[in-house]
N, CA, C and O atoms as a Tripos MOL2 file, in Angstrom:
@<TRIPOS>MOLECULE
protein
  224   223    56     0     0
PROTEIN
NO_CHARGES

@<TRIPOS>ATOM
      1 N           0.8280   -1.1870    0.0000 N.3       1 UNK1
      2 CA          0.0000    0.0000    0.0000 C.3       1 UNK1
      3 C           0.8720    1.2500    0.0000 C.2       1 UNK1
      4 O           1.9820    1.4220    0.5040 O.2       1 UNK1
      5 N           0.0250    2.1530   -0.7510 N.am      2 UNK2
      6 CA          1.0580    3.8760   -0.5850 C.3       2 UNK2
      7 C           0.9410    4.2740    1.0730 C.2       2 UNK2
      8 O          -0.0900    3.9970    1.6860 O.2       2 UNK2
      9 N           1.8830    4.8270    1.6180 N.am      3 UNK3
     10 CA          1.8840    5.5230    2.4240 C.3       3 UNK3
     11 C           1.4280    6.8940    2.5540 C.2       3 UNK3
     12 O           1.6360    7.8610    1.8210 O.2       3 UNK3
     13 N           0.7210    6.7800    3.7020 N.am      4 UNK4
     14 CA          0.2150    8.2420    3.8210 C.3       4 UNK4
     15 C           1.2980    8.8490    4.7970 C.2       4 UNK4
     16 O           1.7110    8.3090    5.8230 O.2       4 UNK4
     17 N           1.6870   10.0880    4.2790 N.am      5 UNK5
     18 CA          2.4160   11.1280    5.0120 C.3       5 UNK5
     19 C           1.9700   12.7850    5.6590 C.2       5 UNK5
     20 O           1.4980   13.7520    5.0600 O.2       5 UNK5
     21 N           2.4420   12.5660    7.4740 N.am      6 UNK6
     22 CA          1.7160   13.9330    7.6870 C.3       6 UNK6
     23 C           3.3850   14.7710    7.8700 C.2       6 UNK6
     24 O           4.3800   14.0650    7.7040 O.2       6 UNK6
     25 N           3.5000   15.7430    8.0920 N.am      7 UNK7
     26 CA          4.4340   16.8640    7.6590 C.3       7 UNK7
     27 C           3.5350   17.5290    9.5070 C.2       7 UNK7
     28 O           2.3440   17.6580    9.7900 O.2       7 UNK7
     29 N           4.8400   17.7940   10.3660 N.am      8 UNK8
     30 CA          4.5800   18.4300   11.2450 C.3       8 UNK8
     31 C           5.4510   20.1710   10.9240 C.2       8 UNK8
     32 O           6.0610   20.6050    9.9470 O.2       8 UNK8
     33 N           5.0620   20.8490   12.4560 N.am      9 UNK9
     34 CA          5.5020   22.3560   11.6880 C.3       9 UNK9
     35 C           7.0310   22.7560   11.6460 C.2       9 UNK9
     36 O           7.5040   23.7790   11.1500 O.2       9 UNK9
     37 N           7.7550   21.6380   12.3280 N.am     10 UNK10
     38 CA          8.7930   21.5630   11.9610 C.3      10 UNK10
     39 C           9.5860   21.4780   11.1190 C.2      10 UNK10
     40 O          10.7460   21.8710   10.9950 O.2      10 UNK10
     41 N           8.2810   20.4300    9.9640 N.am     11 UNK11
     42 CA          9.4260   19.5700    8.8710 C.3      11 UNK11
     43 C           9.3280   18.5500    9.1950 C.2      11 UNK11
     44 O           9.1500   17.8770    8.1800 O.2      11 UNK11
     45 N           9.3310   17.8290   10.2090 N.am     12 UNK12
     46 CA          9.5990   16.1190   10.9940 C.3      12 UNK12
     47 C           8.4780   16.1150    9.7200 C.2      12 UNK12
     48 O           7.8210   16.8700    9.0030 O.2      12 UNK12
     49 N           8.8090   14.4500   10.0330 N.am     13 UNK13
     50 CA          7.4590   13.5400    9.2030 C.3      13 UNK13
     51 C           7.1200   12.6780    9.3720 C.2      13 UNK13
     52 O           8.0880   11.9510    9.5970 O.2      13 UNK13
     53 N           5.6430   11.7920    9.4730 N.am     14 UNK14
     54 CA          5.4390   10.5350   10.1290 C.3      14 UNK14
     55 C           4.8510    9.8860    8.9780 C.2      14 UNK14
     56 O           3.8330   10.4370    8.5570 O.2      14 UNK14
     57 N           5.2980    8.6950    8.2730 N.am     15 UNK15
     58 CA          4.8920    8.4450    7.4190 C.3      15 UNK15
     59 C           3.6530    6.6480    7.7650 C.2      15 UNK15
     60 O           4.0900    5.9400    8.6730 O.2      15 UNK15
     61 N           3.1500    6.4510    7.4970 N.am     16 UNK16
     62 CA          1.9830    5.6230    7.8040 C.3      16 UNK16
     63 C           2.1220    4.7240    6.7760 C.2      16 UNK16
     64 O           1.6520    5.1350    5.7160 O.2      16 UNK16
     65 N           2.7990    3.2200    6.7330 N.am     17 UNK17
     66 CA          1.8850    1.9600    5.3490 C.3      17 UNK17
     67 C           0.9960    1.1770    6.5280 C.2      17 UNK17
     68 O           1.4280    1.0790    7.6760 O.2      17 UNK17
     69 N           0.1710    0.8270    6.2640 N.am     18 UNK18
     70 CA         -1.0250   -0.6410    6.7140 C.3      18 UNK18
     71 C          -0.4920   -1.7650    5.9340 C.2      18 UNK18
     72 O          -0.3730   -1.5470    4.7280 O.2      18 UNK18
     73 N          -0.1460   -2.9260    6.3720 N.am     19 UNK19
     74 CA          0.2440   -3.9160    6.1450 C.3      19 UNK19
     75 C          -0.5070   -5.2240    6.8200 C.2      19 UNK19
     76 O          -0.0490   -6.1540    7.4840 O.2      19 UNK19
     77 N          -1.9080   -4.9040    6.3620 N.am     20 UNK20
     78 CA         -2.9340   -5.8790    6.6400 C.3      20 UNK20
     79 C          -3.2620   -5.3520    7.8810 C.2      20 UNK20
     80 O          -3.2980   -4.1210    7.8630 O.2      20 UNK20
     81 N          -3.5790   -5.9950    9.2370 N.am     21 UNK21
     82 CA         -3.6540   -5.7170   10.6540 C.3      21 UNK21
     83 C          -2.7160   -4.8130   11.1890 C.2      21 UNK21
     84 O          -3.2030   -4.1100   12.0750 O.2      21 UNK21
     85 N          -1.3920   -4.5780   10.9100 N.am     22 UNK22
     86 CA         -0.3180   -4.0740   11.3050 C.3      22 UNK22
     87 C          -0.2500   -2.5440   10.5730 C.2      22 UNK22
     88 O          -0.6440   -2.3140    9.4300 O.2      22 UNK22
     89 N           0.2200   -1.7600   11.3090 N.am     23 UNK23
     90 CA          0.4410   -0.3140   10.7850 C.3      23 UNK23
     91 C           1.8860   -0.0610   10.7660 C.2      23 UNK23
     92 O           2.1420   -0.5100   11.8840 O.2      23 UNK23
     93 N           2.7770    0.2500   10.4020 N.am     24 UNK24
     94 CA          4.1040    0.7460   10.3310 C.3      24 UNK24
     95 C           4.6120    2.0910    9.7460 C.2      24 UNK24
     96 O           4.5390    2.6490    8.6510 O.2      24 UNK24
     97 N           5.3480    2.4620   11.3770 N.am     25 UNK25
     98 CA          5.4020    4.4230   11.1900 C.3      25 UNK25
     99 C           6.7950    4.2160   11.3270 C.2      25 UNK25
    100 O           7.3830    3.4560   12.0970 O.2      25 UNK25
    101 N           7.3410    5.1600   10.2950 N.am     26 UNK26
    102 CA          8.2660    5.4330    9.9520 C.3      26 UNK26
    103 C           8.4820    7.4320   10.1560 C.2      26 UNK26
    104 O           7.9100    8.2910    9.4830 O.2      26 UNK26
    105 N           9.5660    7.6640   11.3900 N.am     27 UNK27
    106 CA          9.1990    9.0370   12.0880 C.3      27 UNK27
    107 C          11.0630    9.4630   11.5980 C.2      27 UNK27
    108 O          12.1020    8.8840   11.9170 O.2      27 UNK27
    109 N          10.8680   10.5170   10.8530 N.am     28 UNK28
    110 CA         12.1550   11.2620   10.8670 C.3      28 UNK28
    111 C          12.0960   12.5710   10.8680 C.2      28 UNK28
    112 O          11.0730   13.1160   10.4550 O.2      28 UNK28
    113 N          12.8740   13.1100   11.2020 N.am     29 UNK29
    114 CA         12.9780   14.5900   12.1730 C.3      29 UNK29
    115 C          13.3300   15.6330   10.5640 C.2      29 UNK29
    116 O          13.8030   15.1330    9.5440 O.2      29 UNK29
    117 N          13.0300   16.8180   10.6850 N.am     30 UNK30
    118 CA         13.0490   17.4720    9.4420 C.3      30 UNK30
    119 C          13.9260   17.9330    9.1190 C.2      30 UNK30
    120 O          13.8580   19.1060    8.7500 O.2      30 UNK30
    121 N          15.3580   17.1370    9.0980 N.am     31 UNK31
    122 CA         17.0870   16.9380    8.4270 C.3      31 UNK31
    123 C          16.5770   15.6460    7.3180 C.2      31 UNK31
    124 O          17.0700   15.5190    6.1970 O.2      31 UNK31
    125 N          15.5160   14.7530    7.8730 N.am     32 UNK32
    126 CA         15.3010   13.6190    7.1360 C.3      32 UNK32
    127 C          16.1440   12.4140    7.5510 C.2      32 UNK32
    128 O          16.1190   11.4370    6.8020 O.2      32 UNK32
    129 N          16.8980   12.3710    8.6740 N.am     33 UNK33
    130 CA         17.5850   11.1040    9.8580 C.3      33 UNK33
    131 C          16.0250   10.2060   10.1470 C.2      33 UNK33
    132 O          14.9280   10.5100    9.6790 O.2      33 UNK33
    133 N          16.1900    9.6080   10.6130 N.am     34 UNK34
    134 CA         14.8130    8.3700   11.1190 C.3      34 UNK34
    135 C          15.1670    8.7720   12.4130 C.2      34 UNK34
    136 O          16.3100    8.9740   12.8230 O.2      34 UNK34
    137 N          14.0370    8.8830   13.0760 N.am     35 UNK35
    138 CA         13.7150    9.1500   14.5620 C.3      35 UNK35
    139 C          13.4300    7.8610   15.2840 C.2      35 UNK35
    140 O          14.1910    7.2980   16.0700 O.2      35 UNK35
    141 N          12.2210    7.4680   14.9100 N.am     36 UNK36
    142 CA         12.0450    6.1470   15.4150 C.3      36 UNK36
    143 C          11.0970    4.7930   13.7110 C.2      36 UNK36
    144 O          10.5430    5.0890   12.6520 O.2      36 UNK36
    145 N          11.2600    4.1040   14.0570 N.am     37 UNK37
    146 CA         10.1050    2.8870   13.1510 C.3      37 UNK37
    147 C           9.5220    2.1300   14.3630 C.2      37 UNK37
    148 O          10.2330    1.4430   15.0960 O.2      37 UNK37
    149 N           7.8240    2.3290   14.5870 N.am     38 UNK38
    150 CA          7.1800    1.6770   15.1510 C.3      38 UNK38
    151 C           5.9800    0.7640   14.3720 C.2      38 UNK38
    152 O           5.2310    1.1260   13.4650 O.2      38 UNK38
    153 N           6.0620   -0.4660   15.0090 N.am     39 UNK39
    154 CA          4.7600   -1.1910   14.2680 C.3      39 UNK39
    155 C           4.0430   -1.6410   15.6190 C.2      39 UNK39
    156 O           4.5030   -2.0940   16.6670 O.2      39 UNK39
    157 N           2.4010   -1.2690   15.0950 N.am     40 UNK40
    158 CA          1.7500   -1.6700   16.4230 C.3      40 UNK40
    159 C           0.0540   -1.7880   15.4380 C.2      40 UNK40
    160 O          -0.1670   -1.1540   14.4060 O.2      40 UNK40
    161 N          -0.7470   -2.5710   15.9830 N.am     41 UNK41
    162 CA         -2.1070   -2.9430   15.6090 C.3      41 UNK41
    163 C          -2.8950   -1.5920   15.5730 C.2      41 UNK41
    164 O          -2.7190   -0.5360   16.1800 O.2      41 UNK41
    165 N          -3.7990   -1.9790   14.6760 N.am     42 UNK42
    166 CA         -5.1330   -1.1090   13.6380 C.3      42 UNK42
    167 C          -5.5980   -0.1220   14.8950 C.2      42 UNK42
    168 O          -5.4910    1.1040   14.9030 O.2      42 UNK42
    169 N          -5.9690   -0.6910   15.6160 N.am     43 UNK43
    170 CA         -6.1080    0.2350   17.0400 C.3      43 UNK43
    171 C          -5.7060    0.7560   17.2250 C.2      43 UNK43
    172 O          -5.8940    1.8300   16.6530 O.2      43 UNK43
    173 N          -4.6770    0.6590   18.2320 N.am     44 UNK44
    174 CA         -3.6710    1.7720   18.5010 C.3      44 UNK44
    175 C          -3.2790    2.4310   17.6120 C.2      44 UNK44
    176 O          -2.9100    3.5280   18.0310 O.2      44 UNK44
    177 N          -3.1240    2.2740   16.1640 N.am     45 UNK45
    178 CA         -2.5590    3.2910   15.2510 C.3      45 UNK45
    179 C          -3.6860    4.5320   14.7390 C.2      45 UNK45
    180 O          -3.5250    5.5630   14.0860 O.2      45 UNK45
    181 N          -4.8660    3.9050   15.3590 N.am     46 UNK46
    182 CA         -6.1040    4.8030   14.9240 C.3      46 UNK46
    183 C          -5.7500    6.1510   15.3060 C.2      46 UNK46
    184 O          -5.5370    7.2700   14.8400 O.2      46 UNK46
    185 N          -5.8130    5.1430   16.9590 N.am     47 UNK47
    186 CA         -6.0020    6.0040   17.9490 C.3      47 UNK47
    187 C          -4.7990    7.2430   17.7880 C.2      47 UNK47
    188 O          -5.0840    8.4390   17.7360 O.2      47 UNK47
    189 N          -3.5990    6.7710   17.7300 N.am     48 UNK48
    190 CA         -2.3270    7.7200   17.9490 C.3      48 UNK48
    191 C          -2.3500    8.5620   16.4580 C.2      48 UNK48
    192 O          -1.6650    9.5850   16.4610 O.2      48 UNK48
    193 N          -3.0180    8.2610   15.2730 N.am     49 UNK49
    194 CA         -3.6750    9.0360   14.3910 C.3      49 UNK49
    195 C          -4.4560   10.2370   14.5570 C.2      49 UNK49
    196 O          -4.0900   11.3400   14.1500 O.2      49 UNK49
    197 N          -5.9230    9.9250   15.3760 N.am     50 UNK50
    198 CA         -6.8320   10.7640   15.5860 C.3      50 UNK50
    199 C          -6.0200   11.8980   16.9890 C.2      50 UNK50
    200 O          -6.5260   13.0100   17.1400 O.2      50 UNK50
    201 N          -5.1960   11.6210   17.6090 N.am     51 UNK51
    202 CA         -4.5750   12.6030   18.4430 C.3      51 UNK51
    203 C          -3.3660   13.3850   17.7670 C.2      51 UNK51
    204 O          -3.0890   14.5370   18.1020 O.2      51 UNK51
    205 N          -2.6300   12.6490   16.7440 N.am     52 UNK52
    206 CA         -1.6550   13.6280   15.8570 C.3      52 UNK52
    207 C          -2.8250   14.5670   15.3420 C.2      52 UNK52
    208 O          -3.0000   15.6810   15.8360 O.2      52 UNK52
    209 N          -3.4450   14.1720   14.5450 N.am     53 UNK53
    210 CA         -5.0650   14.9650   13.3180 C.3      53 UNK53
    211 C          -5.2380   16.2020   14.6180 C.2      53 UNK53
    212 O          -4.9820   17.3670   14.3120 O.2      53 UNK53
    213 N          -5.6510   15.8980   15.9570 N.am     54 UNK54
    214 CA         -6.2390   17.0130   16.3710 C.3      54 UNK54
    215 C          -5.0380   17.8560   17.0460 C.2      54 UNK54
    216 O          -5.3780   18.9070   17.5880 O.2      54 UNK54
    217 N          -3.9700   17.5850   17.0670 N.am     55 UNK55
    218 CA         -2.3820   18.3750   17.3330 C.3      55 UNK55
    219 C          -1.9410   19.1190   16.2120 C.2      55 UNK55
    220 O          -1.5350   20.2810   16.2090 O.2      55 UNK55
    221 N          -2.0420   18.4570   15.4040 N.am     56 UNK56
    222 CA         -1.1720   18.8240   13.9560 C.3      56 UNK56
    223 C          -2.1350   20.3490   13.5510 C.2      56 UNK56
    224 O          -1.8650   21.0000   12.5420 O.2      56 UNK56
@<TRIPOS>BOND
     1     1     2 1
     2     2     3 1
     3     3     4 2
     4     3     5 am
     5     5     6 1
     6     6     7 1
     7     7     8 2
     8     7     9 am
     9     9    10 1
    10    10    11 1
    11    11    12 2
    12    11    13 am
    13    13    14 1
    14    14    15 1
    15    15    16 2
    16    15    17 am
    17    17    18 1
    18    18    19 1
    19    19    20 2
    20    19    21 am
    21    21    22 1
    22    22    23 1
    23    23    24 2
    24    23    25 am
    25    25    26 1
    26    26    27 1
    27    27    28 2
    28    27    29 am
    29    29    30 1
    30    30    31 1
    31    31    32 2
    32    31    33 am
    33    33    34 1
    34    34    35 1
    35    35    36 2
    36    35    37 am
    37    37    38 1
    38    38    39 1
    39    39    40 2
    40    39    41 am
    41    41    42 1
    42    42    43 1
    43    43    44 2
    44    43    45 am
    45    45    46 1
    46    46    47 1
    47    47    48 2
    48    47    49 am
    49    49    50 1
    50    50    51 1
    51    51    52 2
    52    51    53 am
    53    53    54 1
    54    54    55 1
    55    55    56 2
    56    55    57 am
    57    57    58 1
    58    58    59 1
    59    59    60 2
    60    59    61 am
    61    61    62 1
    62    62    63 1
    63    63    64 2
    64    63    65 am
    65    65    66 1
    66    66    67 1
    67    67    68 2
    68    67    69 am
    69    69    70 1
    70    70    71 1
    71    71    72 2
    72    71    73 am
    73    73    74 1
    74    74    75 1
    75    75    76 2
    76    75    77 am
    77    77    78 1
    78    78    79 1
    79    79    80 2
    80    79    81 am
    81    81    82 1
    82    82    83 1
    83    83    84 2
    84    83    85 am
    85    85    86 1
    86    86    87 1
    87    87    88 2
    88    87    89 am
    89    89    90 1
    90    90    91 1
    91    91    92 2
    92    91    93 am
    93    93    94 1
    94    94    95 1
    95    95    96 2
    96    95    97 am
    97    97    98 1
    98    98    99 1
    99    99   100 2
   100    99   101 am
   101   101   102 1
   102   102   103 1
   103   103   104 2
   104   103   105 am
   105   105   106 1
   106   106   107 1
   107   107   108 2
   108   107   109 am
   109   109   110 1
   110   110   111 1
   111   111   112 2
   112   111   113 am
   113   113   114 1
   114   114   115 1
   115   115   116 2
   116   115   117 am
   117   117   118 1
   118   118   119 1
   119   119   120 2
   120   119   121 am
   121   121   122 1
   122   122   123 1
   123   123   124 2
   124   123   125 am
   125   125   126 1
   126   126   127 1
   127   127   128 2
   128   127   129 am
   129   129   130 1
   130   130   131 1
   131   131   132 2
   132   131   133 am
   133   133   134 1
   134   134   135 1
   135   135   136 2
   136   135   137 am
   137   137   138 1
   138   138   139 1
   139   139   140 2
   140   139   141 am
   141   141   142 1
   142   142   143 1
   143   143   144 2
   144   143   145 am
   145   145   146 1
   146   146   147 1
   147   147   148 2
   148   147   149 am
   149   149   150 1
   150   150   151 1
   151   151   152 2
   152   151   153 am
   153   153   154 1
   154   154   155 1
   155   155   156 2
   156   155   157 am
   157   157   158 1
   158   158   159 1
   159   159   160 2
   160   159   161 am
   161   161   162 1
   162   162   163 1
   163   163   164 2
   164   163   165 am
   165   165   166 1
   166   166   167 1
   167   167   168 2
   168   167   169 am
   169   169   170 1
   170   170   171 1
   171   171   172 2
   172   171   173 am
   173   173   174 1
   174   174   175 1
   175   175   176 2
   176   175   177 am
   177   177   178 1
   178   178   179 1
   179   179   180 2
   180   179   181 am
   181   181   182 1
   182   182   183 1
   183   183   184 2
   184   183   185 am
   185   185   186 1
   186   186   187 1
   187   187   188 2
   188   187   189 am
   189   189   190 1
   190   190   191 1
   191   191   192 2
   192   191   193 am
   193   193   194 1
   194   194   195 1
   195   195   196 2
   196   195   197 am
   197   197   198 1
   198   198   199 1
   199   199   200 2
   200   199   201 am
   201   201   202 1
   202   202   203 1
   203   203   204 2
   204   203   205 am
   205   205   206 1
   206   206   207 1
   207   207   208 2
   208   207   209 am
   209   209   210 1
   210   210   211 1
   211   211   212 2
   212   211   213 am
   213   213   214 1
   214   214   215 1
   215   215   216 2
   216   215   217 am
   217   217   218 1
   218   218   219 1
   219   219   220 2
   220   219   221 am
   221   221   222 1
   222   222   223 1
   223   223   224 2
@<TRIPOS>SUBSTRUCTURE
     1 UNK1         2 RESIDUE 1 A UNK
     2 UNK2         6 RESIDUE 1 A UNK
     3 UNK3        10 RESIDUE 1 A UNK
     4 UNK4        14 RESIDUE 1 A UNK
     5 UNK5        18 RESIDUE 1 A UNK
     6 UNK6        22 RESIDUE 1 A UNK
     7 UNK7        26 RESIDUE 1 A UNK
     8 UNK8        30 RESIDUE 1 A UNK
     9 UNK9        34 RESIDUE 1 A UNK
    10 UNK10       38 RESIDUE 1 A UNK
    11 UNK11       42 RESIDUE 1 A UNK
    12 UNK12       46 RESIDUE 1 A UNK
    13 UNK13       50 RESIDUE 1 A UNK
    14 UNK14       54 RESIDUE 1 A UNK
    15 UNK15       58 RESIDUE 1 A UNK
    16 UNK16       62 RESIDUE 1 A UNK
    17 UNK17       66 RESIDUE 1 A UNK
    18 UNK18       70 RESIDUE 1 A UNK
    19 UNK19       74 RESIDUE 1 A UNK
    20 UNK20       78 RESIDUE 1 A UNK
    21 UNK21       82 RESIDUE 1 A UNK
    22 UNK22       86 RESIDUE 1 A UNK
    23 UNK23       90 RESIDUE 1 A UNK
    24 UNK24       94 RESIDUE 1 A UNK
    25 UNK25       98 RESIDUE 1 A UNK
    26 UNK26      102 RESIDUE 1 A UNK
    27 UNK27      106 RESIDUE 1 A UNK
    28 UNK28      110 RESIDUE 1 A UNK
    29 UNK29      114 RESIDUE 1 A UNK
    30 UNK30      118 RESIDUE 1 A UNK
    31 UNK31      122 RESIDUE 1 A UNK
    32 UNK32      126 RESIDUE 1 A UNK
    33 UNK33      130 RESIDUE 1 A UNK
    34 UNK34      134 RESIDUE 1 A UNK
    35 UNK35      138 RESIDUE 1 A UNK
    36 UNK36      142 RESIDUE 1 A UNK
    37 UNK37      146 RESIDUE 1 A UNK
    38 UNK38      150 RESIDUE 1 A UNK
    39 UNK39      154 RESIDUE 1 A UNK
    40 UNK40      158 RESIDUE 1 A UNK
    41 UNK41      162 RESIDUE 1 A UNK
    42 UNK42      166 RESIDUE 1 A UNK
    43 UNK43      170 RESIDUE 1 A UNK
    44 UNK44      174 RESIDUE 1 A UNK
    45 UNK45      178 RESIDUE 1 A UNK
    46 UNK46      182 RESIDUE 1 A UNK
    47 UNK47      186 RESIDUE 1 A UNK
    48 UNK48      190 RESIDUE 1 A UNK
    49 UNK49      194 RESIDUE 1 A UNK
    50 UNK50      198 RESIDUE 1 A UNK
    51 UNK51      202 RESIDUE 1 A UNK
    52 UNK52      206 RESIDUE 1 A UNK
    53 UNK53      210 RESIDUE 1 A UNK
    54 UNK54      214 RESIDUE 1 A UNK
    55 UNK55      218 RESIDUE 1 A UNK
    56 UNK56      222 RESIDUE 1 A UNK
C-alpha cells in the first residue's frame, strides 16, 4: 500500500503503510535522519492518528 504522510511544523514527518492488521510508522525529524520505526495494531494506530489529526 502507498503511504500516507503527515508533515509536522517543523518539517519532521510521520509516514503511515497498513500492512494488513499491522500499521508501520516510519518518524524522521526534518534533516530527514529516522527518529524512530514503530509497528503496532489497527487500534492503537487509529487512535495515535486521531490525536496527531487534532495536534497537527
Amino acid at each position: 500500500m502507498r503511504p500516507t504522510i503527515y508533515t509536522t511544523a517543523d518539517g519532521s514527518t510521520i509516514e503511515i503503510t497498513r500492512r494488513g492488521y499491522i500499521v508501520d510508522m516510519h518518524v524522521r525529524n526534518a534533516a530527514g535522519r529516522t527518529v524512530a520505526t514503530v509497528e503496532m495494531n489497527d487500534d492503537d494506530a487509529s487512535a495515535l492518528v486521531a490525536d496527531l489529526r487534532a495536534t497537527l
